[in-house]
FITITOR-374123 format. One record per residue (C-alpha): residue in one letter; x negated, y negated, z negated. Coordinates in steps of 0.1 Angstrom, whole numbers, padded with zeros to 4 digits, always signed. Layout:
N
aXYZ
...
***
This chain:
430
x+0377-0401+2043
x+0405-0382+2050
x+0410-0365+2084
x+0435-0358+2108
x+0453-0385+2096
x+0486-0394+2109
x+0484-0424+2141
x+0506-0437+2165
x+0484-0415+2192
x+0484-0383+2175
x+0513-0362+2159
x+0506-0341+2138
x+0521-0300+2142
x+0546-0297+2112
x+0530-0278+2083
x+0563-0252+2090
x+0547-0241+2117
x+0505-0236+2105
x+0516-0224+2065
x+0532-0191+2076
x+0493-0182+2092
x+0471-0192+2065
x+0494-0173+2040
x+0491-0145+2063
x+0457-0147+2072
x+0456-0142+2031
x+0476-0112+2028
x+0460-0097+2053
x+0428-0103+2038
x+0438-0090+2006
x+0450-0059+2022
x+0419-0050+2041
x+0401-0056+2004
x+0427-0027+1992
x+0422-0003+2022
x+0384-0012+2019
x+0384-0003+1979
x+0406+0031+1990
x+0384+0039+2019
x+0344+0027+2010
x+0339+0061+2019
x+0347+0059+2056
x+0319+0039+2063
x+0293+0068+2058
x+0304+0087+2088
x+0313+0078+2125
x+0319+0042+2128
x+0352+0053+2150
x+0367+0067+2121
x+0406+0058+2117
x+0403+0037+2083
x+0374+0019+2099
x+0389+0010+2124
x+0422+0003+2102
x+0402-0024+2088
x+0384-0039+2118
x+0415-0049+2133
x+0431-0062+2101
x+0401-0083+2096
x+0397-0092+2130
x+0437-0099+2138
x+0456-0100+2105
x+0426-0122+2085
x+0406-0140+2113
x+0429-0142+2142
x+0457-0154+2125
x+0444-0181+2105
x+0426-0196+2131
x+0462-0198+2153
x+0474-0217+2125
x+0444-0238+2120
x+0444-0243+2160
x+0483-0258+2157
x+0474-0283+2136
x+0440-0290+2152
x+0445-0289+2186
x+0464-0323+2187
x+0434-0341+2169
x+0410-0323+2196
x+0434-0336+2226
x+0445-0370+2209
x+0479-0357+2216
x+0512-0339+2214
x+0513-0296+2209
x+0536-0289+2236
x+0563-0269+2215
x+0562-0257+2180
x+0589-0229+2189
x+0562-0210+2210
x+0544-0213+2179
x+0567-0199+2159
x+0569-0170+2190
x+0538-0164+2187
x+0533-0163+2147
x+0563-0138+2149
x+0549-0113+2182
x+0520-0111+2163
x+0533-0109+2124
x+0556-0081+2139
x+0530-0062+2159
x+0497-0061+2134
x+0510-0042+2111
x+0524-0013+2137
x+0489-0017+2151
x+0472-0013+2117
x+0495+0018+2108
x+0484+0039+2140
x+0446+0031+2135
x+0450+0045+2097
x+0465+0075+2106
x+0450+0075+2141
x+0488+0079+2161
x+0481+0063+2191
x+0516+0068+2201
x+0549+0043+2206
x+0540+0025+2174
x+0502+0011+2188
x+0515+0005+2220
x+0544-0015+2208
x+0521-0031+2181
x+0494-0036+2208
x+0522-0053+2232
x+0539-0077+2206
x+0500-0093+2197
x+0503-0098+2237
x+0534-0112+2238
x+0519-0134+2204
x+0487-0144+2228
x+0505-0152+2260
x+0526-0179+2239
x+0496-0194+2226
x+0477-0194+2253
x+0512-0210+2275
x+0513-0239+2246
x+0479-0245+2246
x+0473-0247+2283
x+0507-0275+2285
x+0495-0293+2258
x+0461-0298+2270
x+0471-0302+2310
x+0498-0334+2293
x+0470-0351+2273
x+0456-0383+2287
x+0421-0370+2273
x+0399-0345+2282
x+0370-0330+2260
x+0345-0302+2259
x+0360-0294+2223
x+0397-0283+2241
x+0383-0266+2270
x+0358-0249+2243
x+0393-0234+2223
x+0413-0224+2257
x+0387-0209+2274
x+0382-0187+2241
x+0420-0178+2242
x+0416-0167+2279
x+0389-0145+2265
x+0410-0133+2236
x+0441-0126+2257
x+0416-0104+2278
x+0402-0087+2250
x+0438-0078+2236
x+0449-0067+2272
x+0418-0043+2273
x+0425-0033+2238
x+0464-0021+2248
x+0449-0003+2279
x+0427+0015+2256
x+0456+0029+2230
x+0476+0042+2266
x+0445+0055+2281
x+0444+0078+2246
x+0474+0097+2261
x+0472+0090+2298
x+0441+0082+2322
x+0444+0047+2327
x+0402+0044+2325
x+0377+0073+2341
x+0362+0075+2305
x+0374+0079+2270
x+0384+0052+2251
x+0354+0048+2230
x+0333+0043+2259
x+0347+0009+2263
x+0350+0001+2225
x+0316-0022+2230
x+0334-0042+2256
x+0368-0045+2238
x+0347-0052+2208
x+0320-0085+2223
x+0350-0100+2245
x+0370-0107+2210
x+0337-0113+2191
x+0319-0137+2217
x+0347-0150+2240
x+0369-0155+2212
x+0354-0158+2180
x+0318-0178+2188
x+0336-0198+2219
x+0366-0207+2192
x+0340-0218+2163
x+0317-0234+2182
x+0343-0258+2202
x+0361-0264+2167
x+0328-0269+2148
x+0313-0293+2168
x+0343-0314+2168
x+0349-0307+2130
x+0314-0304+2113
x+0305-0342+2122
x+0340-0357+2114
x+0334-0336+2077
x+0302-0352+2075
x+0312-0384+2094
x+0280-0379+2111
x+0273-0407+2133
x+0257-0372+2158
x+0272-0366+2192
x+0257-0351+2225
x+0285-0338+2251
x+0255-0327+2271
x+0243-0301+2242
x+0277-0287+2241
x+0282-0288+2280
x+0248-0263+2278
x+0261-0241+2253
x+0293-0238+2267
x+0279-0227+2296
x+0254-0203+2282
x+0279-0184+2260
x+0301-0178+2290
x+0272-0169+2311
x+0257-0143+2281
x+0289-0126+2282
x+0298-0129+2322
x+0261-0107+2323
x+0271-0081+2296
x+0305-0076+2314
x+0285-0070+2349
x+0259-0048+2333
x+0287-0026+2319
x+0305-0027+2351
x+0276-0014+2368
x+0262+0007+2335
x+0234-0011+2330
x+0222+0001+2300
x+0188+0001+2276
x+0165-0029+2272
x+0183-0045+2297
x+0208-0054+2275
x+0181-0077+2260
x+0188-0100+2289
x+0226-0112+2282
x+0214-0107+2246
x+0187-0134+2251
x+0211-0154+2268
x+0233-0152+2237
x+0204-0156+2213
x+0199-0196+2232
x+0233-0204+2236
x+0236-0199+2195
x+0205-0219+2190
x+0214-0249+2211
x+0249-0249+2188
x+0230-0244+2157
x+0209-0277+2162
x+0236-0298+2174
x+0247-0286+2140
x+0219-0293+2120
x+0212-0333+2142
x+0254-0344+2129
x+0235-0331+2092
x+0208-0354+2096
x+0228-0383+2108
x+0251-0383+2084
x+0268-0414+2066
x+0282-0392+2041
x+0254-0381+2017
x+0268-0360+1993
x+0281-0327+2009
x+0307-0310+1994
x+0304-0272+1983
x+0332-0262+2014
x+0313-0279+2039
x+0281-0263+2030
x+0295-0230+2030
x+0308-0239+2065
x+0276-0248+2072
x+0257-0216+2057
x+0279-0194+2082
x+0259-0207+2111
x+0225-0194+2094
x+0246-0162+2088
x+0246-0155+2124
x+0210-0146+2123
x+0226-0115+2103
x+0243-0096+2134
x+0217-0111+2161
x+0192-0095+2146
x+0214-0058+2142
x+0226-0064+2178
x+0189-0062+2186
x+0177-0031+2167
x+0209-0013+2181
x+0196-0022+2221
x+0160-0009+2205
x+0172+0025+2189
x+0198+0031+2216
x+0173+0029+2239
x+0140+0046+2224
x+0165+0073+2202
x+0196+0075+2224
x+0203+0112+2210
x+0201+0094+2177
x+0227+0083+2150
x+0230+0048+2144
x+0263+0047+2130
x+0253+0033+2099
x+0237+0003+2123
x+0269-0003+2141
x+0293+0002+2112
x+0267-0027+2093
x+0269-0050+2127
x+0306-0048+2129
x+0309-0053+2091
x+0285-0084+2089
x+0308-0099+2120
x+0342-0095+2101
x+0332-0091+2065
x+0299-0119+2069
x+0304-0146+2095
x+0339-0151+2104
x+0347-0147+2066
x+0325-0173+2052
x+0337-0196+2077
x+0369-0189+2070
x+0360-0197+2032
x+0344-0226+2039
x+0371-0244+2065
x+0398-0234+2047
x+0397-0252+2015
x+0386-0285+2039
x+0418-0279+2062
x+0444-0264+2044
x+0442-0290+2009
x+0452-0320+2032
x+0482-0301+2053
x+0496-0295+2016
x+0484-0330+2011
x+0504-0343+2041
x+0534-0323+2037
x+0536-0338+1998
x+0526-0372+1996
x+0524-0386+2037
x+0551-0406+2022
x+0534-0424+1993
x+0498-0428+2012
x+0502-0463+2010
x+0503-0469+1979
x+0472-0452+1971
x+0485-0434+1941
x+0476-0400+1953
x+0452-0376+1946
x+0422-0364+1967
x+0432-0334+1992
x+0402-0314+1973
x+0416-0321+1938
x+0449-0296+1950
x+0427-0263+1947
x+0407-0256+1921
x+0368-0258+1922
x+0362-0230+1897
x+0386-0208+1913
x+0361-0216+1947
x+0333-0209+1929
x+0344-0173+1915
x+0355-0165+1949
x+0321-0171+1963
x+0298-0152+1937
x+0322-0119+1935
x+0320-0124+1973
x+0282-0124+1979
x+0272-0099+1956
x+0303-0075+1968
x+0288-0086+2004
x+0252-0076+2000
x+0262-0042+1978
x+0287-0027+2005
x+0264-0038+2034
x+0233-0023+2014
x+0255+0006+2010
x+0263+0011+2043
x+0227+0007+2054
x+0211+0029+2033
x+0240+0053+2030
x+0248+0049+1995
x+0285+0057+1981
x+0280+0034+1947
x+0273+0006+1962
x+0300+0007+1988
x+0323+0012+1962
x+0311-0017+1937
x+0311-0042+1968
x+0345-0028+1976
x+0359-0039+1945
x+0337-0071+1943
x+0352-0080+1979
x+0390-0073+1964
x+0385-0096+1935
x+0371-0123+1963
x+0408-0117+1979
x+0425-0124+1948
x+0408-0158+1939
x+0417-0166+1978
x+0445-0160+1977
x+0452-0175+1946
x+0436-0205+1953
x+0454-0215+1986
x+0491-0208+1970
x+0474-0233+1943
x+0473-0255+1973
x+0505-0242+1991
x+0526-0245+1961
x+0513-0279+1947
x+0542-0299+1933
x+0538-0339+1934
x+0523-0356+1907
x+0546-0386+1890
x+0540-0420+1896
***
């Protein structure tokens, strides 16, 4: 089967406009690899230090951010059985936001929170506001309406609010826009990106996504109805309790909240793998499908930080929050990253070289344009580089940090030379 496959119905966003992300996203990547090989170091003291948080926001904007705008232009119109709205507002808002991460980037590394974050900060603004405009269009003019699309713009209304906060935060450095510091409100900057973007995002594109991989015959609208609902709720609870600065075990209540939400998205993952027609899964898809079991990872540190910030709150758990942050960006989001990438991306080269000659039948397979060996590098130098710098950080070890640094920048490379493998891939003769 291939997907997203051209029909009267559905037209497909030009592969102009979702490239220019993914080869982005791959930079970006690969330069968070080089800062993290340059800066290992870093990640043994404060977890608000400049190069850590240099790296956050290049693995959080530049690497996962970006890629999944492009991914969301070409998937959007399968999720809505229709027409994106306008592919210049995606080109706006690929260009805001290729403009302003790396101003943004530059003022975390050397910690100048002057006119370059704030212009960086308001160009990713300007980059969300025209997403979030062609998204909203493009659903409101569809003839369909699905838990999958409201799943993906509720999560961009979450994002946008999470950047907002985040540009608020760089001016309240140099003038009191907040009655606290900024670091007081990193936790809620931080969980609206991570939950109201991030989890929202993957779970409304996985459940849609995960079963048409497997062509699982699985579908419960119900299940997802719940979960979408219990996200938003988790997170509508930690934003009151920091409103109100409720603090302590009580944070154990949105956790908990969280905790189910994920659950209830983790089995209607696991019922479309039981159910389906497709037997033989291919290495992609289950690395897709290991990044839901990864989530256990920063669950379980989210919970020991509520339990030492609240029975050791003179304490330092950097180490814990620096680990919690890094299994988010460097764990989760990266593997599925990995893991859709190399389902998605092989047949948007596919389309853009051979839509043409598809019926004929004399065409390769989208997975034949990247190489398997290449993938299969990747992953190893990724997994050990994975568990050594997150050991390292743990246990506060500099060897470690450094190996995995350098394991992680070799994973970089094989990415990105496996998806220009893809990019670049010239058509075979007939």
């Amino acid at each position: 089967m291939v997907p997203f496959v051209n029909t009267n119905e559905i037209k497909t966003t030009s592969y102009k406009v979702v490239l220019p992300f993914y080869i982005y996203a791959g930079f970006s990547f690969l330069a968070a690899t080089i800062m993290l090989s340059t800066s290992a170091s870093a990640f043994l003291q404060h977890y608000f230090h400049p190069h850590t948080l240099a790296i956050t926001h290049m693995m959080a904007l530049g690497w996962g951010t970006m890629i999944i705008l492009g991914a969301s232009h070409q998937l959007v119109p399968v999720l809505i059985e229709g027409r994106l709205y306008s592919e210049k507002l995606a080109y706006a808002s690929f260009a805001f936001s290729a403009t302003g991460i790396p101003f943004l980037i530059y003022s975390f590394y050397f910690f100048n929170m002057g006119w370059q974050a704030r212009y960086g900060g308001e160009l990713i603004l300007l980059a969300l506001l025209c997403y979030l405009v062609n998204l909203g269009i493009s659903i409101s003019k569809s003839k369909t309406e699905n838990i999958y699309a409201i799943f993906v713009f509720t999560a961009a209304i979450w994002l946008l609010l999470a950047a907002a906060l985040g540009l608020a935060l760089i001016y309240n450095f140099t003038s009191p826009v907040f009655p606290k510091d900024s670091l007081h409100y990193l936790p809620l900057h931080a969980h609206l990106g991570i939950v109201g973007w991030f989890l929202l995002l993957v779970i409304g594109v996985g459940s849609r996504l995960i079963p048409m991989f497997l062509i699982s015959k699985y579908s419960n609208t119900s299940l997802l109805w719940w979960t979408f609902l219990i996200v938003n709720s988790s997170l509508l609870i930690y934003l009151a309790f920091f409103l109100i600065s409720f603090t302590g075990m009580l944070l154990l209540i949105p956790t908990s909240v969280l905790i189910f939400g994920i659950f209830l998205f983790a089995f209607y993952c696991y019922r479309s793998f039981k159910e389906r027609i497709r037997r033989k899964v291919d290495l992609p898809m289950k690395v897709s499908l290991t990044s839901v079991i990864i989530m256990i990872i920063p669950l379980l540190l989210l919970l020991l930080l509520i339990i030492a910030y609240s029975l050791y709150s003179t304490g330092n758990h950097s180490n814990l929050v620096s680990a919690y942050g890094f299994v988010i960006f460097f764990g989760w989001i990266t593997v599925i990253i990995f893991g859709m990438t190399f389902k998605t991306l092989p047949f948007i080269s596919w389309n853009k070289v051979y839509h043409l000659r598809a019926s004929s039948g004399k065409t390769p397979n989208p997975k034949d344009l990247f190489s398997s060996t290449l993938f299969k590098w990747m992953l190893l130098f990724y997994l050990t580089g994975f568990i050594l710098f997150l050991s390292g950080i743990i246990f506060q070890l500099i060897l470690p940090l450094n190996t995995g640094a350098f394991l992680l920048l070799l994973t970089a490379v094989f990415y990105n030379g496996n998806i220009f493998k893809i990019i670049f891939h010239k058509p075979e003769s007939l």
